[in-house]
C-alpha positions in Angstrom: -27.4 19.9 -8.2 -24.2 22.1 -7.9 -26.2 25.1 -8.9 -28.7 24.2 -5.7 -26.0 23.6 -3.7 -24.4 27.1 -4.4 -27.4 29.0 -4.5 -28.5 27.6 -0.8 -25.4 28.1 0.3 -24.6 31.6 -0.8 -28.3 32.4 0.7 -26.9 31.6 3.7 -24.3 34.2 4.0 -26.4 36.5 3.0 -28.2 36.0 6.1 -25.2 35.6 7.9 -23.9 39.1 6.4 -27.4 41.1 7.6 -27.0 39.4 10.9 -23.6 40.5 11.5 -23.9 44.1 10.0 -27.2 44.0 12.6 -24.6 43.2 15.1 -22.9 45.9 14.2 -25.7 48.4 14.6 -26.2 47.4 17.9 -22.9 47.0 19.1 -22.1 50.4 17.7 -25.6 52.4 19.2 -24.5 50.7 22.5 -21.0 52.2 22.6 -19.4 49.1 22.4 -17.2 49.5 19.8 -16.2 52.5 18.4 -18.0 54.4 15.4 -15.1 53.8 13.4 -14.8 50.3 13.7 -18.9 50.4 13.5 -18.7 52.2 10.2 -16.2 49.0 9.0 -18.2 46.0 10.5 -21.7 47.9 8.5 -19.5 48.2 5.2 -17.9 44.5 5.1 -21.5 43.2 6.3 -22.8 45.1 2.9 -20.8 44.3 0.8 -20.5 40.6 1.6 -24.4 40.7 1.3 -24.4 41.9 -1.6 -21.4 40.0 -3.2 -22.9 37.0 -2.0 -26.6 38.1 -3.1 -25.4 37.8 -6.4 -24.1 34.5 -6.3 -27.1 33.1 -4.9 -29.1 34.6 -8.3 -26.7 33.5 -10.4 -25.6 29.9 -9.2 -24.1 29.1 -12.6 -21.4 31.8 -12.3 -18.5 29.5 -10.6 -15.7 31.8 -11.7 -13.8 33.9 -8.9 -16.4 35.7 -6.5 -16.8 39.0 -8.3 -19.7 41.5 -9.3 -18.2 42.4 -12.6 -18.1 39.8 -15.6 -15.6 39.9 -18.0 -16.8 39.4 -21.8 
């Protein structure tokens, strides 16, 4: 149930991530923040999508949020 409750969760950020690096986009094509602040809101949207893309594959992972494993 944990798993579930991890995996739909972390799914959920992931959405939440490609809706605000879309915001991002937009914001940045329309001038209203700077392409340097653009180029950060696109990266942190990434790579929480991705971060959190992995957690919702691999529910049973509870350890610290991170990409790499250590054996």
């Amino acid at each position: 149930m944990l798993n579930r409750i991890v995996s739909v969760c972390s799914f959920f950020m992931v959405i939440l991530s490609v809706a605000v690096f879309g915001m991002g986009a937009w914001w940045t094509l329309l001038g209203r923040i700077s392409q340097g602040d653009g180029v950060f809101m696109l990266s942190g949207g990434c790579l929480c999508a991705i971060v959190f893309l992995y957690r919702a594959l691999d529910p049973a992972y509870l350890d610290a949020v991170s990409i790499i494993k250590s054996r």
